[in-house]
C-alpha positions as CSV (number, residue, x, y, z in Angstrom):
1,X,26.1,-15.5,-13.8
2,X,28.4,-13.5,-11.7
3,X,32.0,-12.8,-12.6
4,X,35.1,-14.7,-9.8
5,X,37.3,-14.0,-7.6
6,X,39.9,-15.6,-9.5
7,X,38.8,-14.3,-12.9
8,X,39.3,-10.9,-11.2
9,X,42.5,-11.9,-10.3
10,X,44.0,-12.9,-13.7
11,X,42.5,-9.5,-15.1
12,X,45.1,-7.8,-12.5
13,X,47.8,-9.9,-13.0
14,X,47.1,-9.0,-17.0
15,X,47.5,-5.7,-16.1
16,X,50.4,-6.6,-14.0
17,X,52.1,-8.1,-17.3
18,X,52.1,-4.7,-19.2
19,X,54.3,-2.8,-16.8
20,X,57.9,-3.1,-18.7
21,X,56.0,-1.2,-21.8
22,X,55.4,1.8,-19.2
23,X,58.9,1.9,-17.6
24,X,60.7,4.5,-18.4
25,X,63.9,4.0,-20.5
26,X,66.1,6.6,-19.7
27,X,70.0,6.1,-18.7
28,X,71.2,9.8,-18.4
29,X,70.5,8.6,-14.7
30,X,72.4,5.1,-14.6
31,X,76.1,5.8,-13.2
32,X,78.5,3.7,-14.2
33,X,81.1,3.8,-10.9
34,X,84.1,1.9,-11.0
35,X,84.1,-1.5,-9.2
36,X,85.4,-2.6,-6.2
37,X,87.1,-6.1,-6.7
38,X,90.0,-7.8,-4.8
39,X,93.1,-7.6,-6.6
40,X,94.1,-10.6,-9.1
41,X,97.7,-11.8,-10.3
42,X,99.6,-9.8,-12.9
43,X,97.4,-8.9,-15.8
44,X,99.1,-10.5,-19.6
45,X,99.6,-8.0,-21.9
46,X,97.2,-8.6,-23.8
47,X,94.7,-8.3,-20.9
48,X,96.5,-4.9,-20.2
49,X,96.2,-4.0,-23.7
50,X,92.1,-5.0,-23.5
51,X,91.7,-2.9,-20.5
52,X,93.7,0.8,-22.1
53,X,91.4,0.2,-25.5
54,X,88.3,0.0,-23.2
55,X,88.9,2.7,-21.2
56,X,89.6,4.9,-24.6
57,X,86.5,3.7,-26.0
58,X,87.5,1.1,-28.6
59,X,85.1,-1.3,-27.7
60,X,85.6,-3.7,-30.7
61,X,89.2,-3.1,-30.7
62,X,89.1,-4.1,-27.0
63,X,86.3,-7.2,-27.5
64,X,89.2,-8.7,-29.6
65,X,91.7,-8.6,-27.0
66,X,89.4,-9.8,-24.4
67,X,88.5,-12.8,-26.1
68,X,91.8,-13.4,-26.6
69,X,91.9,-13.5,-22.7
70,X,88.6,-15.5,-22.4
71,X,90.2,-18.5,-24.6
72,X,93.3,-19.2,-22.8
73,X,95.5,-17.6,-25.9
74,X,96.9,-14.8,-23.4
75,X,98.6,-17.7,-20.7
76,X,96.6,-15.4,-18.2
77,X,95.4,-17.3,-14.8
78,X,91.5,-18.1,-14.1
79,X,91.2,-14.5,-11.6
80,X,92.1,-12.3,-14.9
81,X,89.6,-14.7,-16.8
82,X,86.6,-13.8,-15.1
83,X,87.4,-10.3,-14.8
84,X,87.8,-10.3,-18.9
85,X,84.8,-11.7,-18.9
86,X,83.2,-8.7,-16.8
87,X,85.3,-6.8,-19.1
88,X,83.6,-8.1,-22.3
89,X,80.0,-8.0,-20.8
90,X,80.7,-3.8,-20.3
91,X,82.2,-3.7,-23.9
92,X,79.3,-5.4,-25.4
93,X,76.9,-3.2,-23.3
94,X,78.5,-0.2,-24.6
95,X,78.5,-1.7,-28.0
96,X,75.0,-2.0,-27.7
97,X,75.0,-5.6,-28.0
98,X,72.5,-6.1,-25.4
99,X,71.7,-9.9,-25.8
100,X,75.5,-10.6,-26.5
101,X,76.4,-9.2,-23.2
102,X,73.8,-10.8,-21.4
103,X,75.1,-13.8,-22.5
104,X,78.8,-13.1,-20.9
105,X,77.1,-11.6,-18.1
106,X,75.2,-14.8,-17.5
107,X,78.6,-16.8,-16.8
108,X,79.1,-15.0,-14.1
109,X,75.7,-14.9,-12.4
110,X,75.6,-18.5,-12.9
111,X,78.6,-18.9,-10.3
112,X,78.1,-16.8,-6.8
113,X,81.7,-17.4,-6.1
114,X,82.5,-15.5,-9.2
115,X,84.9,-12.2,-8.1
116,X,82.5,-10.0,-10.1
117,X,79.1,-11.6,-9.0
118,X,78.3,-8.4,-7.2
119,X,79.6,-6.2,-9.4
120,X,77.5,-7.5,-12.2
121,X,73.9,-6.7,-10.9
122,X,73.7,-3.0,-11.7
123,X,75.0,-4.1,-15.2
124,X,72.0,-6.6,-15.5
125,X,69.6,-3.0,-14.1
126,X,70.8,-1.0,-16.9
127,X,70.1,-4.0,-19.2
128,X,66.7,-4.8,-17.8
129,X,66.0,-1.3,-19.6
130,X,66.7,-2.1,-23.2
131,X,65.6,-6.2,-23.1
132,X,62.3,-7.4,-22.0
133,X,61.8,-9.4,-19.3
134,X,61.0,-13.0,-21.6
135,X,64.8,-12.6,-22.3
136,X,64.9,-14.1,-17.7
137,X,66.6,-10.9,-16.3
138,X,64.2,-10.9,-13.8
139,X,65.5,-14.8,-13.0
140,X,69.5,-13.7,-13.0
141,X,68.9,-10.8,-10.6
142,X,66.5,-13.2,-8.6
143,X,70.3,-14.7,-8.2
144,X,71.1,-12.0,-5.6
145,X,69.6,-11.3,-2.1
146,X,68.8,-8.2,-0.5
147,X,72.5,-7.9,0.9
148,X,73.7,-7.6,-2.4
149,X,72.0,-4.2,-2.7
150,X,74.2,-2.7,0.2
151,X,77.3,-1.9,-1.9
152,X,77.8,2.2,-2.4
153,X,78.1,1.7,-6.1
154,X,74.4,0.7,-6.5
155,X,73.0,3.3,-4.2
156,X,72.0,5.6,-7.4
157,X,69.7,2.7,-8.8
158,X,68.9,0.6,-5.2
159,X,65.2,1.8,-5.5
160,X,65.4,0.1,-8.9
161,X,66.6,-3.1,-8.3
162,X,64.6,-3.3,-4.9
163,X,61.6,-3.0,-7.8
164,X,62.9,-5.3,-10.0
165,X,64.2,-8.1,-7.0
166,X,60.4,-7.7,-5.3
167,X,59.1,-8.3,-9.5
168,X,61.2,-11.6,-9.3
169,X,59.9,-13.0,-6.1
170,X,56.3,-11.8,-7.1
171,X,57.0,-14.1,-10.4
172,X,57.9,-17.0,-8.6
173,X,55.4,-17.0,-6.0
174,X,57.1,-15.6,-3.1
175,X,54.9,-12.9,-2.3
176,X,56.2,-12.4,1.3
177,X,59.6,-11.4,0.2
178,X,57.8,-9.6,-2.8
179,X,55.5,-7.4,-0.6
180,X,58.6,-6.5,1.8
181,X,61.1,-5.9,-0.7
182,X,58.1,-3.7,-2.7
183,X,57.4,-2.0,0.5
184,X,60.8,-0.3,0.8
185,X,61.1,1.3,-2.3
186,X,60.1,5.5,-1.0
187,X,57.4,7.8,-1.9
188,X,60.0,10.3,-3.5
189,X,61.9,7.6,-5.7
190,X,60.8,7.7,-8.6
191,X,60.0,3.5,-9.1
192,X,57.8,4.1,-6.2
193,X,54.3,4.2,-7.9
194,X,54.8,1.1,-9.8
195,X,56.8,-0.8,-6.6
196,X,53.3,0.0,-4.9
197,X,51.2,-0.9,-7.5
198,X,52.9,-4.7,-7.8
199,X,52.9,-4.5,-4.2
200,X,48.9,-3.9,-4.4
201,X,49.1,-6.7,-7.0
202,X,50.7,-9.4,-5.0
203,X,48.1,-9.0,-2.3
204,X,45.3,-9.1,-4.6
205,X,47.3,-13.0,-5.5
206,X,46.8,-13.8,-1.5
207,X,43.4,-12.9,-2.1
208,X,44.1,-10.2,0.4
209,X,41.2,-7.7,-0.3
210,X,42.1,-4.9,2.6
211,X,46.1,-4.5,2.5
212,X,45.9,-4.2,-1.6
213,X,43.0,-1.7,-1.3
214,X,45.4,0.1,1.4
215,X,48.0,-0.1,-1.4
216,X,46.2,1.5,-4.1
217,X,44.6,4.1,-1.9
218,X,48.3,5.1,-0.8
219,X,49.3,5.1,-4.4
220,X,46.4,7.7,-5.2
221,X,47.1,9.5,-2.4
222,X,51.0,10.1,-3.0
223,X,49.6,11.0,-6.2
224,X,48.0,13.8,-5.1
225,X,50.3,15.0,-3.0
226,X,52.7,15.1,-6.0
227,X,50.8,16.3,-9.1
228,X,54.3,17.5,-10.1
229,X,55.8,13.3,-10.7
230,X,54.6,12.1,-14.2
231,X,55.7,8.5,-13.2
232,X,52.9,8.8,-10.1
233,X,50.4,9.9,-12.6
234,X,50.9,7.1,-15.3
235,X,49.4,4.8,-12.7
236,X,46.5,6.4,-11.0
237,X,44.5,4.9,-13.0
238,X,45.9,1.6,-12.7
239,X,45.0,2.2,-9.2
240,X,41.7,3.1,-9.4
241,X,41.2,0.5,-11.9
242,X,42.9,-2.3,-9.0
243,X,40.7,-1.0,-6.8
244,X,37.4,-1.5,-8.7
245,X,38.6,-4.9,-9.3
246,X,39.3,-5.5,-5.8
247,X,35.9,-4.1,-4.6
248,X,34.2,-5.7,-7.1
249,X,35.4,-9.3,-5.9
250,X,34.6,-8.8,-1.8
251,X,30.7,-8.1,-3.6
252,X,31.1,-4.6,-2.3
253,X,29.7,-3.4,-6.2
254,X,28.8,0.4,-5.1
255,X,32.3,1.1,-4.3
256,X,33.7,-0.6,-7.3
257,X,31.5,1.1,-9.5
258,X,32.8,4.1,-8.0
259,X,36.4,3.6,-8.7
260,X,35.7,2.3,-12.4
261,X,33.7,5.7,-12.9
262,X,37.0,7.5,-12.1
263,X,38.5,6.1,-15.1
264,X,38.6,9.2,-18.0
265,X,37.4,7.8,-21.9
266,X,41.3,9.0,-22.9
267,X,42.5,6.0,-21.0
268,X,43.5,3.4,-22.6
269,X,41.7,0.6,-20.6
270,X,38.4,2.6,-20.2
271,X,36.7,0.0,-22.9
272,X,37.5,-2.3,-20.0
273,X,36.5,-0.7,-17.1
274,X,33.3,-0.3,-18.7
275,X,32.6,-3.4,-19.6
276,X,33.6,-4.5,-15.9
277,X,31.4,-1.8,-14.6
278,X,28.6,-3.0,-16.4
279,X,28.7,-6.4,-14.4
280,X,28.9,-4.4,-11.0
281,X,25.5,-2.1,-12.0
282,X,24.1,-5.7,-12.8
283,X,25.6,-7.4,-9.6
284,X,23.7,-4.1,-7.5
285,X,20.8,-4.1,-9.6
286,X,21.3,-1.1,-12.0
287,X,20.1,-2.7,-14.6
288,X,19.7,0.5,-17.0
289,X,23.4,1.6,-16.3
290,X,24.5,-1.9,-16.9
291,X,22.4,-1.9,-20.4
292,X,23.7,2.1,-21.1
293,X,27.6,0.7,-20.6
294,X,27.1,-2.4,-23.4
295,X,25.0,0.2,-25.5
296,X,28.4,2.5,-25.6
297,X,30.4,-0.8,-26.1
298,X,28.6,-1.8,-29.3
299,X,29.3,1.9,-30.6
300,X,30.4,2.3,-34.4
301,X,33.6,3.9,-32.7
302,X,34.8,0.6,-31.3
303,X,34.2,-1.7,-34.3
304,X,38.1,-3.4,-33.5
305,X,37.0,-4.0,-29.7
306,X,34.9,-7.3,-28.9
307,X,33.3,-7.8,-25.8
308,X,31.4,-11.0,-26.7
309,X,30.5,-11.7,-22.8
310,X,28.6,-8.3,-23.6
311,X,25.5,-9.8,-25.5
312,X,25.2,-12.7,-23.0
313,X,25.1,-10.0,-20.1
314,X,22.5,-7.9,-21.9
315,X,20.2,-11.0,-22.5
316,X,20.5,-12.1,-19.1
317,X,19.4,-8.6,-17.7
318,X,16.3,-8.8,-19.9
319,X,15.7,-12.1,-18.9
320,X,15.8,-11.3,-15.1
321,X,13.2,-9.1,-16.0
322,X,11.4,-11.8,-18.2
323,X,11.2,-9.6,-21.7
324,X,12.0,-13.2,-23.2
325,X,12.0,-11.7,-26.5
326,X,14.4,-9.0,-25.8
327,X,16.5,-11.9,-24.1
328,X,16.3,-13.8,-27.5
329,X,17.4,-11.1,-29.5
330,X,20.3,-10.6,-27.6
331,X,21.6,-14.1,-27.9
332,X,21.2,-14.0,-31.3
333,X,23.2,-10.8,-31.6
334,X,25.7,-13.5,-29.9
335,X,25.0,-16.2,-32.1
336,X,24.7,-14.6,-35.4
337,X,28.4,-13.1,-35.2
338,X,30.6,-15.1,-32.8
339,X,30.4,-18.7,-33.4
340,X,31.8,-17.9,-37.0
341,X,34.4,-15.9,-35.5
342,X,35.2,-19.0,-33.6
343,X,35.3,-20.8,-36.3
344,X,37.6,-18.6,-38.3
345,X,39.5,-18.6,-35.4
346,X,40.7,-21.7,-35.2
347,X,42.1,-21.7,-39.0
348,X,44.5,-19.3,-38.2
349,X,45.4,-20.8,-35.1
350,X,45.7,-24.3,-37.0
351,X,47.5,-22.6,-39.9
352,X,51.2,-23.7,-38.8
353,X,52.3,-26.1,-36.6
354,X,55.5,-25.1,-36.3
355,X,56.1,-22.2,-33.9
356,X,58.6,-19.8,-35.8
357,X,56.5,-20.2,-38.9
358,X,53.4,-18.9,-37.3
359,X,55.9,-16.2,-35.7
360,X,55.9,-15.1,-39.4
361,X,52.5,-15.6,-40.0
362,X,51.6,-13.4,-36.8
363,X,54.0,-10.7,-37.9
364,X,51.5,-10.1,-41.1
365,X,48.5,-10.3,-39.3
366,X,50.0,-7.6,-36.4
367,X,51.2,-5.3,-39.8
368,X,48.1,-6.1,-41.6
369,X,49.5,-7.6,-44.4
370,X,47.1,-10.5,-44.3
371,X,43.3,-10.5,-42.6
372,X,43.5,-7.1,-44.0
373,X,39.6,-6.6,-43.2
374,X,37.0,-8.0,-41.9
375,X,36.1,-8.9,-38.6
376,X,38.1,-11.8,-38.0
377,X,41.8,-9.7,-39.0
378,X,40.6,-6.9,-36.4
379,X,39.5,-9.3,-33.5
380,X,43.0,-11.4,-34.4
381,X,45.3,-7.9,-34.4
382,X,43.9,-7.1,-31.0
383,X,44.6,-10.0,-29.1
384,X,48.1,-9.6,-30.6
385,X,48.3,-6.6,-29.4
386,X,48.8,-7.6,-25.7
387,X,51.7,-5.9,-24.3
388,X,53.2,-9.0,-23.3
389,X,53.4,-10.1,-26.5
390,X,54.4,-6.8,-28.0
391,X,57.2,-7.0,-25.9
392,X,58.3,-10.5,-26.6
393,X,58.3,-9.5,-30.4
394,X,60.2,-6.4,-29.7
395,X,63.1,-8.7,-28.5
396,X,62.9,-10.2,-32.1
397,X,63.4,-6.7,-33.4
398,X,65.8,-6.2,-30.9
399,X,68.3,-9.0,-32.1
400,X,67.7,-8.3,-35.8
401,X,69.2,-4.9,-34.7
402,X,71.8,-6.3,-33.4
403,X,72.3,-8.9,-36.1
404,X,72.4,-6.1,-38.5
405,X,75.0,-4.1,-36.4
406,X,77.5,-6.5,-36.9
407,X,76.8,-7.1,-40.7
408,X,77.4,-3.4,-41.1
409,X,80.6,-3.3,-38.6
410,X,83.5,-2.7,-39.8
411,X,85.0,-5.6,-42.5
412,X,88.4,-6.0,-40.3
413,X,86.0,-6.5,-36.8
414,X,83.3,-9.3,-38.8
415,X,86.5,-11.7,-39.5
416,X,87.5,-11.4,-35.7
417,X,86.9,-14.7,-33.6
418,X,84.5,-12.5,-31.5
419,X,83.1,-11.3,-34.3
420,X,82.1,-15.2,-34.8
421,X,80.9,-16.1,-31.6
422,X,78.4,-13.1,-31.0
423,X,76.7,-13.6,-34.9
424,X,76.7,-17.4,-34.1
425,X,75.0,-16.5,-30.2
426,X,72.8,-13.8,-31.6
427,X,71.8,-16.4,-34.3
428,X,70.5,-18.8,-32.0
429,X,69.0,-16.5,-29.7
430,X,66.8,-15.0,-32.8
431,X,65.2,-18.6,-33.5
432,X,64.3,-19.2,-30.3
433,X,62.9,-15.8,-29.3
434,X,60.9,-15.8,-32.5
435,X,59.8,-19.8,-31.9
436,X,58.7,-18.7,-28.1
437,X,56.8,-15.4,-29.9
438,X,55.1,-17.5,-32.2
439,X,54.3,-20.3,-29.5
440,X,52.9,-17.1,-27.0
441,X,50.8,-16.0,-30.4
442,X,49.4,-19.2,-30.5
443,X,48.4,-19.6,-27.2
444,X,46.8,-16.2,-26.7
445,X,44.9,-16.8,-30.0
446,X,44.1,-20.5,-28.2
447,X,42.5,-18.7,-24.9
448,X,40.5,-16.8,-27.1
449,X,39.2,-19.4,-29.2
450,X,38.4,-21.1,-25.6
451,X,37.0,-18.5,-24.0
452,X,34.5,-18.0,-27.2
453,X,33.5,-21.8,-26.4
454,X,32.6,-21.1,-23.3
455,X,30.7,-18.0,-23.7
456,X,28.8,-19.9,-26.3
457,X,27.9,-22.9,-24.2
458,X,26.7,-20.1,-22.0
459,X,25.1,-18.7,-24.7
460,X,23.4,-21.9,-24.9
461,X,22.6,-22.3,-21.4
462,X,20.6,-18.8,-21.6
463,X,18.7,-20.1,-24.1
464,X,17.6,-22.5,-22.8
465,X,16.3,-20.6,-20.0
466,X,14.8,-18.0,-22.1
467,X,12.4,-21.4,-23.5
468,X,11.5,-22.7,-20.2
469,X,11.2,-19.2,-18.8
470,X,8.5,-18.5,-21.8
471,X,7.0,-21.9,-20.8
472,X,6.6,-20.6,-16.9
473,X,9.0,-23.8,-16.4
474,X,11.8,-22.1,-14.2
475,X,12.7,-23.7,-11.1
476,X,11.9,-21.8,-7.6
477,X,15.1,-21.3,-7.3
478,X,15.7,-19.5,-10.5
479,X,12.7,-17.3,-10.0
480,X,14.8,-16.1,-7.1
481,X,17.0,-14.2,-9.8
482,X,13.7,-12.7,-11.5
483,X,13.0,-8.9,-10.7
484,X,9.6,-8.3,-9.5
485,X,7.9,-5.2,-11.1
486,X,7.4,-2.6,-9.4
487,X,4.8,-0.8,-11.2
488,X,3.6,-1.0,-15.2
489,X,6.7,0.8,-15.9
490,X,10.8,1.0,-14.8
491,X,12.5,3.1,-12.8
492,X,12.2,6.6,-13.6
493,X,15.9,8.3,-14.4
494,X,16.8,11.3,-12.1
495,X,19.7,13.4,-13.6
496,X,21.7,15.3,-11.8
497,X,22.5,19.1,-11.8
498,X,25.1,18.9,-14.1
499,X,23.2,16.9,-16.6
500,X,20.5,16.7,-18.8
501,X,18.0,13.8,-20.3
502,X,18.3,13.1,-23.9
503,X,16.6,10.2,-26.3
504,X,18.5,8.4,-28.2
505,X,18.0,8.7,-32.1
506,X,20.0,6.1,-33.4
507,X,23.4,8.6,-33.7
508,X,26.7,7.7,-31.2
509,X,27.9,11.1,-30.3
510,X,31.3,11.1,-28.2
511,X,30.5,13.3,-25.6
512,X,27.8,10.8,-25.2
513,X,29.4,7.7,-24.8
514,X,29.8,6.2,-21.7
515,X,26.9,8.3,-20.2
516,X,23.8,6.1,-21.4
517,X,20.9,4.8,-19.9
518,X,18.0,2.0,-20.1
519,X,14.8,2.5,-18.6
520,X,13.5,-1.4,-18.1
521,X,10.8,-2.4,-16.8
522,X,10.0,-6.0,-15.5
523,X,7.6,-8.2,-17.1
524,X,7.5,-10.9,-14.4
525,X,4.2,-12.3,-12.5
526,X,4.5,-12.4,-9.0
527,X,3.3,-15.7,-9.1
């Protein structure tokens, strides 16, 4: 009945996963210093005639010449190749081109020996900004070790890319080099709160329960210490809502509860935390707190949220206390609306085979321009609303942009060679980014539809419980889990100071959510 270790764990690495959408995206502070590279052999001039039109700013004058150099039409040697290559990468950056320069830029990661390896990793920083992290920068600066970081042109951003070098070796597993590489980044830099925060993460993965709690707690308290660093602040509640999670899976429910009570309604992922928190009351016997959080859950407020585990939890706590009926009624809540749901499900999922086409298809869902209504549309638009996959349809946008930029260049530009080559790239990288967001739609709409299987089998399994618990037929074992009463009636509820008792009359006020309360009493025989 209780919730795993490793369920926990996929919850935080969830959360994990939506980072990029709170990163900041500023480049006022990006400098751009020149590079350091050993000298090549005399540059052609056309090279030389590539390298004044960049350094006026006539990027797509100076893309021309450079591809010129690129393809061997300039009789330059291999050394002023690559560094026309860097050169092209810059202009395209500057261009905005962002998946076009990649592209160049990926040449040269691809070879170490390359003369601008080095210099190309701040380059592939300022573009982990505007691309999201499907497009594999992560994997192109997991090309570079921490040596790489030493040269004085990357000191301005070496906080950053010690972040985003520990969020490549937390990706593939190599959570040593992850935590270290985390663990440097300073209090005052300003990627610290989120370097800590993954850092917290990747010990929660080695199912390391007191150094990711130490993590957290440092996070909150640098936090407080600087009330003044809006980047601090964006995840304290990420912390505290780690920390729950973390408390919650070493069984120590008081403190977790704790923790998820620190989380304000204004937070985006309080709907969570409460749900969560309503499985610690129920895993330290608070029975009417864990019944008062699914009572706020089921609020008219929340009508796009589903928390179908929610019904299953609320008959289990009646059953516990053998109100069979009450136990019943709460399964059929369960019954009556998600099976269908289910069902429904897997018609959109089965819709189109082919992954781009159900790209399309998820793009009018998301904009509502099918499933307008109904509960099926609202339940589909928030699972495609995960910030992974936000992100990954962003890049779709992203290229379109850039697609678009070059139909509305300039006419003498589009019949350049270059011109060619990026449309043709960009072309190709569009339908595959939109076949991998269609495929990533499909498969999150897929773990739903699985995780509603489950939940009904358990369903089931309640149910059946409910019979042979109405039949005195339960095991001795599962009498075990059955609360003995007490008295003839439950637990009285003791406000505080600051608070006052007041009866439900069938309204939802706001101020009210989150605060409500059962009082249940057990119908059990001690028999």
């Amino acid at each position: 009945m209780m919730r795993s270790m490793t369920q926990m764990v996929t919850v935080l690495v969830i959360v994990m996963m939506a980072l990029p959408a709170q990163a900041q995206r500023k480049k006022a502070d990006f400098q751009f210093a020149p590079e350091t590279v050993e000298k090549s052999s005399p540059a052609s001039k056309t090279m030389q005639k590539a390298l004044k039109l960049y350094e006026s700013k006539d990027y797509y004058s100076a893309s021309i010449e450079l591809h010129k150099v690129i393809e061997g039409e300039s009789g330059d040697a291999a050394a002023n190749k690559e560094r026309a290559t860097f050169w092209m990468g810059k202009t395209l950056y500057h261009l905005k081109f962002y998946s076009a320069a990649l592209s160049y830029f990926d040449r040269i990661v691809q070879n170490s020996s390359h003369r601008y390896f080095p210099a190309t990793l701040k380059w592939l920083a300022a573009l982990s900004r505007e691309l999201p992290e499907s497009v594999g920068i992560l994997k192109k600066i997991g090309k570079y070790d921490k040596s790489h970081l030493e040269q004085p042109a990357l000191d301005p951003i070496r906080h950053e890319l010690l972040y985003l070098l520990g969020r490549y070796h937390y990706a593939e597993g190599h959570f040593k080099q992850a935590i270290d590489l985390l663990g440097e980044v300073p209090s005052k830099s300003k990627f610290f709160a989120r370097a800590k925060f993954v850092q917290g993460i990747t010990y929660v993965r080695l199912y390391q329960a007191k150094p990711a709690a130490k993590a957290f707690k440092y996070l909150l308290r640098v936090a407080i210490e600087r009330p003044d660093a809006p980047e601090i602040r964006k995840f304290q509640s990420l912390a505290r809502l780690s920390l729950a999670r973390v408390f919650y899976s070493v069984k120590q429910f008081n403190l977790a509860i704790k923790y998820y009570d620190q989380l304000e309604p204004s937070h985006p992922g309080w709907l969570q935390s409460l749900f969560e928190a309503s499985w610690a009351h129920f895993q330290a016997n608070h029975f009417g707190k864990s019944l008062g959080n699914i009572h706020t859950l089921n609020a008219p407020y929340f009508e796009d949220k589903y928390f179908p585990e929610s019904h299953i939890l609320k008959s289990v706590v009646y059953w516990k206390h053998c109100q069979w009926g009450r136990s019943k009624e709460a399964i059929a809540e369960f019954v009556n609306k998600y099976p269908q749901l289910y069902k429904a499900l897997k018609k959109i999922i089965t819709k189109y085979a082919d992954p781009t086409e159900f790209y399309d298809y998820a793009e009018k869902i998301r904009a509502a321009k099918v499933l307008r209504s109904g509960a099926i549309g609202r339940m589909a638009r928030t699972v495609l609303s995960d910030k992974t996959l936000a992100k990954t349809f962003q890049y779709v946008e992203e290229l379109a942009r850039e697609l678009k930029q070059i139909q509305n260049a300039d006419p003498a530009w589009k019949a350049t060679a270059i011109a060619g080559v990026i449309l043709q790239d960009l072309t190709l990288q569009e339908s595959l980014a939109k076949r991998e967001a269609g495929d990533l739609a499909q498969r999150r709409l897929k773990r739903l539809s699985k995780e509603m299987r489950d939940l009904h089998k358990q369903a089931l399994k309640v149910e059946y419980e409910i019979i042979r618990g109405q039949k005195n037929e339960l095991e001795v074992a599962v009498r075990k889990e059955l609360v003995l009463p007490a008295g003839s009636r439950g637990r009285d509820i003791q406000p505080d100071e600051e608070h006052l008792i007041w009866p439900f009359d069938g309204q939802y006020w706001r101020d009210e959510l989150g605060y409500y309360r059962y009082k249940i009493a057990s119908r059990c025989s001690k028999k």
